[in-house]
Backbone as a printed PyTorch tensor [residue, N CA C, xyz], in Angstrom:
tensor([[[  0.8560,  -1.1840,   0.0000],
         [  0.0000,   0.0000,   0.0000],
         [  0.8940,   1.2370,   0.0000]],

        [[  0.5510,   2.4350,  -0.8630],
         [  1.3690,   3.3760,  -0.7490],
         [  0.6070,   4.0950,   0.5960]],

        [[  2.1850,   4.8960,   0.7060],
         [  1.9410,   6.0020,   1.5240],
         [  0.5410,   7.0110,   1.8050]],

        [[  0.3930,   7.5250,   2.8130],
         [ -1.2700,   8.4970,   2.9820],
         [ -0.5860,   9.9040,   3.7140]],

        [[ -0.5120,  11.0980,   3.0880],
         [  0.0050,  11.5230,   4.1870],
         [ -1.1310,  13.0310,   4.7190]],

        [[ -1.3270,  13.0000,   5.5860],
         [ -2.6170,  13.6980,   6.2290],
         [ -1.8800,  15.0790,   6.6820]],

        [[ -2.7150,  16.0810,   6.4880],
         [ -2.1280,  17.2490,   7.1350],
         [ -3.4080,  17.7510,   8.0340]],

        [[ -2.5310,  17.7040,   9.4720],
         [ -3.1310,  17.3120,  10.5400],
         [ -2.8080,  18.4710,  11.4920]],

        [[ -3.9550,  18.7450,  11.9730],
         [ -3.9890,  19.3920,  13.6330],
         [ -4.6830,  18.6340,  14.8000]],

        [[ -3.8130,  17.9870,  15.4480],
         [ -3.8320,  17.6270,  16.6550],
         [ -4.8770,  18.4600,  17.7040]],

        [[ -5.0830,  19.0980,  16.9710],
         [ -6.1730,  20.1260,  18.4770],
         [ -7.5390,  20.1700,  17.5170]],

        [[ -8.2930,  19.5020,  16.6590],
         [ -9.2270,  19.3350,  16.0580],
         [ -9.4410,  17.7120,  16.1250]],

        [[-10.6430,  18.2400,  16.6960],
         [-11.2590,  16.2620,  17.1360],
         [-11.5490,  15.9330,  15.3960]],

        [[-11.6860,  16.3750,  14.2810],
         [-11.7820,  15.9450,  12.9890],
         [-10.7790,  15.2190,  12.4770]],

        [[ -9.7300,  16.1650,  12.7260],
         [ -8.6310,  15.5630,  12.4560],
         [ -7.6650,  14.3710,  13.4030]],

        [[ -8.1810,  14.2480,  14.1140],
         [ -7.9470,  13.1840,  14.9310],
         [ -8.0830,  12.0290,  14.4510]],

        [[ -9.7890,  12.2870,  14.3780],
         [-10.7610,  11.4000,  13.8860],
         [-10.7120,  10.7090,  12.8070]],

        [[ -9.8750,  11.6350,  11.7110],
         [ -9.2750,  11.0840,  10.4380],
         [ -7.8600,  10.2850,  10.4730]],

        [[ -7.2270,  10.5800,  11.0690],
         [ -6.2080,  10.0750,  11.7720],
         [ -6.3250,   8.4650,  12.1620]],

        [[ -7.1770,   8.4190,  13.2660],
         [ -7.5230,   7.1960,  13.9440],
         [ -8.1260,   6.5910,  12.7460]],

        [[ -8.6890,   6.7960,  11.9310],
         [ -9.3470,   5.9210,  10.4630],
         [ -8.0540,   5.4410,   9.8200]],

        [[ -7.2250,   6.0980,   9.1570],
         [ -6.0280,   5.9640,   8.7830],
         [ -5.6760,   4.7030,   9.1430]],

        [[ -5.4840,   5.1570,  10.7300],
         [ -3.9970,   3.9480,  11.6740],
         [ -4.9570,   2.9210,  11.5000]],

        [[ -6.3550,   2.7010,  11.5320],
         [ -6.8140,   1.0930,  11.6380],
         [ -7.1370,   0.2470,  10.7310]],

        [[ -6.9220,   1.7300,   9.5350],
         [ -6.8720,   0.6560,   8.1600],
         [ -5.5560,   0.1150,   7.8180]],

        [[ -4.5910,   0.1710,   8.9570],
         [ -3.2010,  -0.1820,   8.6330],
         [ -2.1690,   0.5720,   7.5760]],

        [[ -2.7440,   1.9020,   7.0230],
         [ -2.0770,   2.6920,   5.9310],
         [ -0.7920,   3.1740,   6.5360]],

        [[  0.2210,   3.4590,   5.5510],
         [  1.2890,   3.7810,   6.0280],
         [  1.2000,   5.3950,   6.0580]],

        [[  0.8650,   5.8700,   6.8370],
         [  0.9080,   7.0530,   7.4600],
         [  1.9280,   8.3750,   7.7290]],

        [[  2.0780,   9.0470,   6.7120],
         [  3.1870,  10.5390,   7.1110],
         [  2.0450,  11.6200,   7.7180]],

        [[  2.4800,  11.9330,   8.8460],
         [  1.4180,  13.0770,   9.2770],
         [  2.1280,  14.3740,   9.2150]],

        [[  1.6780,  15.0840,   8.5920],
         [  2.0100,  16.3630,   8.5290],
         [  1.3730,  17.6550,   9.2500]],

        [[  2.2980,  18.2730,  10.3470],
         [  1.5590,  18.9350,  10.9070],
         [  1.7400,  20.7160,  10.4400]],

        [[  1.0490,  20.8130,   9.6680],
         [  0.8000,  22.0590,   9.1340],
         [  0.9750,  23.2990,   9.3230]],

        [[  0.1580,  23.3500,  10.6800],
         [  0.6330,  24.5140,  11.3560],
         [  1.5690,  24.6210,  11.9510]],

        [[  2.8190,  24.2250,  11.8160],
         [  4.1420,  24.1570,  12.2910],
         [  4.9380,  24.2660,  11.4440]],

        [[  4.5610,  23.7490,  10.0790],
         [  5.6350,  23.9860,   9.0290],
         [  5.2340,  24.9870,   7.7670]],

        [[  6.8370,  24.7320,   7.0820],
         [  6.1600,  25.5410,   5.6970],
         [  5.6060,  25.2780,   5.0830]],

        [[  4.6840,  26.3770,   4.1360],
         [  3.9480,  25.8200,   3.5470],
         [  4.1210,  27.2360,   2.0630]],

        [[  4.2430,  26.9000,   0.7260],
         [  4.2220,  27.4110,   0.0130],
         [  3.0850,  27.8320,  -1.1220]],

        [[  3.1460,  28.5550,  -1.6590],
         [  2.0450,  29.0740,  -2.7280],
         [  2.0720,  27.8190,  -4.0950]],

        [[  3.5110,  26.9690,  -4.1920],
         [  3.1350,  25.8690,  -5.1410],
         [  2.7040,  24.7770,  -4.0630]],

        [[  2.9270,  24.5200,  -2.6750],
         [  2.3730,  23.6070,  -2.1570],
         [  0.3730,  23.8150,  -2.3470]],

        [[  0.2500,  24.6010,  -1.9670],
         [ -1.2470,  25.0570,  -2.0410],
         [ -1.9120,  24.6770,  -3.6830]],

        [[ -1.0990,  24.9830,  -4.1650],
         [ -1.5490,  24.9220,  -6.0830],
         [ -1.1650,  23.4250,  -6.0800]],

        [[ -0.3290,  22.7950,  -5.6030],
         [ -0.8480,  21.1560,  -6.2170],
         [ -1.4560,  20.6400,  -5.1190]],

        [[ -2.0980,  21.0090,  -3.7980],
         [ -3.3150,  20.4560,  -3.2810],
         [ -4.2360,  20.5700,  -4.3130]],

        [[ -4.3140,  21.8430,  -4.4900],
         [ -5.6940,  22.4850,  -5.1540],
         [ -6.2190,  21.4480,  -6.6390]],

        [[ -4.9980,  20.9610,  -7.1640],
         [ -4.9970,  20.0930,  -8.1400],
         [ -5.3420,  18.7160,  -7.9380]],

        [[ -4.6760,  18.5520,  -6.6440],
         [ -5.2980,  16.9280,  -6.4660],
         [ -6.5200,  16.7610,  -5.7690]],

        [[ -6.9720,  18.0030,  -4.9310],
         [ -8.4750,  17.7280,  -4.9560],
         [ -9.4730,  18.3190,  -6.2570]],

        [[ -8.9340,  18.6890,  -6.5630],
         [ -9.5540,  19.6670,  -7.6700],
         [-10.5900,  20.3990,  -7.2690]],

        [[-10.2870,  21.5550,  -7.0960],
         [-10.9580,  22.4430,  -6.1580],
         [-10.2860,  23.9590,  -6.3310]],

        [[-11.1580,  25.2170,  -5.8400],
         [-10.5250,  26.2260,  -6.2550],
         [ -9.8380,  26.9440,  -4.3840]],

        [[ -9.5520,  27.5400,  -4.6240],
         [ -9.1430,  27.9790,  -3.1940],
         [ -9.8640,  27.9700,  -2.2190]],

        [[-11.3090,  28.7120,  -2.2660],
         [-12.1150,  29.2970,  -1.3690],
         [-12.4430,  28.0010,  -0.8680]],

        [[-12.6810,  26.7350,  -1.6350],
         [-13.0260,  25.6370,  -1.1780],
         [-12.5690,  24.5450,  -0.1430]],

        [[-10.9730,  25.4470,   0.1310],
         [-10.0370,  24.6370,   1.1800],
         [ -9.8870,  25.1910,   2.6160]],

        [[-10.5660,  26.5990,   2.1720],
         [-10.4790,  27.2870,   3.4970],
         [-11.6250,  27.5250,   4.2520]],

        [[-10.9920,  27.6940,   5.5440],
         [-12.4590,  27.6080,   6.6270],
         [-12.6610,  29.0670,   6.5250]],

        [[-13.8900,  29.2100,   5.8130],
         [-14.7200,  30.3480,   5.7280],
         [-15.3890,  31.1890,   7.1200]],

        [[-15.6290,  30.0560,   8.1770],
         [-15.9120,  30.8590,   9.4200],
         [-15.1920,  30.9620,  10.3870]],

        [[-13.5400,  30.8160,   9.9310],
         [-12.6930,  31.1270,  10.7400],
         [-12.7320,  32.6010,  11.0950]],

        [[-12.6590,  32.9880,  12.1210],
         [-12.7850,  34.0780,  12.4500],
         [-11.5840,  35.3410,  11.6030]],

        [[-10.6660,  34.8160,  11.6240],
         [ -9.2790,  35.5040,  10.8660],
         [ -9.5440,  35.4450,   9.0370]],

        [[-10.7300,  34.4820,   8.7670],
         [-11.1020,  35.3670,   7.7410],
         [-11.7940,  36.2050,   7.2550]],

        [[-12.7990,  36.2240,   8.5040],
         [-13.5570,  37.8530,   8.4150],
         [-12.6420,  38.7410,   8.6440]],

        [[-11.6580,  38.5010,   9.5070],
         [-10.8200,  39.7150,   9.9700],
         [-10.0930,  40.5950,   8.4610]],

        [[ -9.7910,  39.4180,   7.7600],
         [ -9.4750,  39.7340,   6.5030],
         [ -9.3670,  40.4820,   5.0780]],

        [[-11.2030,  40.0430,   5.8260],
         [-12.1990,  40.1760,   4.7860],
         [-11.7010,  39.4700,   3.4820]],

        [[-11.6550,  38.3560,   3.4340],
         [-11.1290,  37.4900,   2.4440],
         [-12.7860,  37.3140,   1.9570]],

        [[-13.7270,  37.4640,   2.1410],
         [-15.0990,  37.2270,   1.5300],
         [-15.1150,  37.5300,   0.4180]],

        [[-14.6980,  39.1880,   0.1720],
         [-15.3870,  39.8930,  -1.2700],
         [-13.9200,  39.8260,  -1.6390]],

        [[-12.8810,  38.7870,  -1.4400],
         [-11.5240,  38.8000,  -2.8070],
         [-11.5700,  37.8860,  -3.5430]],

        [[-11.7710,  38.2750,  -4.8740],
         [-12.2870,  36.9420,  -5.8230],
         [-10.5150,  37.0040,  -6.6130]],

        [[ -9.7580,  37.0730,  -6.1400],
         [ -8.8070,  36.8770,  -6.6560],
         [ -7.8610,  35.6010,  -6.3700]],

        [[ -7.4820,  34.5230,  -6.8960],
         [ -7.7120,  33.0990,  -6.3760],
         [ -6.4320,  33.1090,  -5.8130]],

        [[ -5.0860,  34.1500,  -6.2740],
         [ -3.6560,  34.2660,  -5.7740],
         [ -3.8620,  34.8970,  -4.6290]],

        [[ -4.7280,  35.9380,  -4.6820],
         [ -4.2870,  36.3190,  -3.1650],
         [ -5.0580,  35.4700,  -1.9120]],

        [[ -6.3010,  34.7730,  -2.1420],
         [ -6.8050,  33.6990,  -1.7310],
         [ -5.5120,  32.7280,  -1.2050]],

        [[ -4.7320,  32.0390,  -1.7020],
         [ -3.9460,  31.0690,  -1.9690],
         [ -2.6820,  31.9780,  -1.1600]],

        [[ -2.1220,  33.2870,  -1.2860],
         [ -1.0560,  33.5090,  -0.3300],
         [ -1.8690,  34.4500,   1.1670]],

        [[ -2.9900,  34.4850,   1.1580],
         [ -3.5990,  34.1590,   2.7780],
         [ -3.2250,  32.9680,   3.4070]],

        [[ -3.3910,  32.0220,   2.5980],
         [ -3.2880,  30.5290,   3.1940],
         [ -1.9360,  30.0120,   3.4260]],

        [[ -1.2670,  30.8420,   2.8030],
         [  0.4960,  30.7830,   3.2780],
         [  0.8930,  31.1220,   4.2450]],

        [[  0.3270,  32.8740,   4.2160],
         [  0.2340,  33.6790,   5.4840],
         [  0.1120,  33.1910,   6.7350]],

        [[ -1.2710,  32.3370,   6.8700],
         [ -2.5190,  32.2560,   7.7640],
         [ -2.6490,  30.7590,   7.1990]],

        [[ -2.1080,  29.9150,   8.0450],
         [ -2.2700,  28.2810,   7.8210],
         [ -3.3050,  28.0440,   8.2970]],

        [[ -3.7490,  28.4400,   9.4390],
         [ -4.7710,  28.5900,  10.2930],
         [ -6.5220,  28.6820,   9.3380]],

        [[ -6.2120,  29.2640,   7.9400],
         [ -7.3800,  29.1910,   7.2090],
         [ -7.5550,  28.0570,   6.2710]],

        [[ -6.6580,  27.1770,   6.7910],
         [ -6.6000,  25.9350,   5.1850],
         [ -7.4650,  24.8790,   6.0130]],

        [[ -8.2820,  24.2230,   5.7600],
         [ -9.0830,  23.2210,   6.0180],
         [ -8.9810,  21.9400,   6.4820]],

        [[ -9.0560,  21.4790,   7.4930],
         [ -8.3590,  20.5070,   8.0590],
         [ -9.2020,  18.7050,   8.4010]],

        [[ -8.9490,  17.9200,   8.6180],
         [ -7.7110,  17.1880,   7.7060],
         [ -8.1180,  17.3740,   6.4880]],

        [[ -6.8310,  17.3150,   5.7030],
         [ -6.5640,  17.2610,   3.8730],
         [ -5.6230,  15.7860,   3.8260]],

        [[ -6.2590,  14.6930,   3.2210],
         [ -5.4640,  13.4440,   3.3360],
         [ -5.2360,  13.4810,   1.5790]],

        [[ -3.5060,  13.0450,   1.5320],
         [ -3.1400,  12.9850,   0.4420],
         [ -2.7170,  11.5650,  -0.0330]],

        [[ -2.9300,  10.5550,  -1.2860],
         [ -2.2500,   9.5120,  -1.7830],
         [ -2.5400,   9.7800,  -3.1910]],

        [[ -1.7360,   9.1420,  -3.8870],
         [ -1.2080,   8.9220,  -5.1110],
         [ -1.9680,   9.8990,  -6.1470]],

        [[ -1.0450,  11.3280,  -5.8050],
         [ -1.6630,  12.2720,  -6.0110],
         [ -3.1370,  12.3480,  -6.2880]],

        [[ -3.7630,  12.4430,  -5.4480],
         [ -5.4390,  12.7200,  -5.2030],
         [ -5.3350,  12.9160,  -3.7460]],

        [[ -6.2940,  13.8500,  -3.8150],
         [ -6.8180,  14.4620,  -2.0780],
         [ -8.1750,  14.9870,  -1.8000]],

        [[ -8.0260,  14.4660,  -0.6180],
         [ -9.6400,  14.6300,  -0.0120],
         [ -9.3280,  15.3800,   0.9370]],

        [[-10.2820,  16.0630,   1.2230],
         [-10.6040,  17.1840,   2.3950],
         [-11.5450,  16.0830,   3.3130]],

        [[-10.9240,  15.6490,   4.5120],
         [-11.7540,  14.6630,   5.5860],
         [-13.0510,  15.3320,   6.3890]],

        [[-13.8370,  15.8370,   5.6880],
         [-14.9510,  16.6200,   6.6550],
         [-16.2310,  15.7540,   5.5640]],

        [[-16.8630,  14.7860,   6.1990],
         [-16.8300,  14.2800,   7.3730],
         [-15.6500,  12.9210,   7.7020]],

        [[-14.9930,  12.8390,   8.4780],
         [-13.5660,  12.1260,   8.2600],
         [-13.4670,  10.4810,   7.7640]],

        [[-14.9030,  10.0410,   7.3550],
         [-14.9970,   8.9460,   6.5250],
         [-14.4960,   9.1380,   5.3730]],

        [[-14.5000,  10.4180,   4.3390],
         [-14.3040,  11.3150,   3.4210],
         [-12.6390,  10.0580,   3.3830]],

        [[-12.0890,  10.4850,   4.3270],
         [-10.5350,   9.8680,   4.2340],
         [-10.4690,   8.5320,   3.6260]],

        [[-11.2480,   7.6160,   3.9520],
         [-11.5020,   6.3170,   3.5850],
         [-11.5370,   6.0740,   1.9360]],

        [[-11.8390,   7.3100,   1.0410],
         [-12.3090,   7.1330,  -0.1910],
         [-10.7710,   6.9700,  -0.7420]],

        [[ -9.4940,   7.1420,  -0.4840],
         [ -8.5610,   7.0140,  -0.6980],
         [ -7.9230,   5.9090,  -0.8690]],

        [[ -7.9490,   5.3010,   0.1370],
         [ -7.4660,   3.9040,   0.3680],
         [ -8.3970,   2.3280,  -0.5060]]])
């Protein structure tokens, strides 16, 4: 089985939750914890590709730091995409990745469609 590798926050029972699905299907597991590391404007553009999806669609819209933003009325998909560089904190959590394809784990069965 190839690799799964989840980008994960530990302080979200979702992502936990996706997590614990993972480990009991026996997948070989890289967890990536996101908000700790870098993260680039081409990392974001080949998520965006393997879920196929446009920006607005990865980010948590009722995060509070994106009203602060006002990321609502920017229909501009780059500056969308270097918020989320900025502000990891707005990218959508868990995002489970294999053989290039990705799912956004909400609801964290979502993860399962991978494997």
């Amino acid at each position: 089985m190839s690799k799964v590798t989840i980008w994960h926050n530990p302080r979200c029972s979702k992502s936990r939750e996706a997590l614990k699905l993972l480990q009991e299907s026996n997948a070989e597991i890289e967890v990536f914890k996101y908000l700790d590391e870098e993260i680039t404007k081409e990392d974001i553009k080949n998520l965006l590709k393997m879920i196929g999806a446009k920006p607005r669609d990865i980010m948590r819209t009722k995060e509070a730091l994106y009203k602060e933003l006002g990321l609502k009325d920017v229909d501009d998909d780059e500056k969308l995409i270097e918020a989320m560089v900025q502000h990891h904190k707005l990218i959508e959590r868990p995002i489970v990745i294999k053989d290039n394809k990705a799912v956004i784990g909400r609801p964290p069965v979502k993860v399962l469609e991978l494997l």
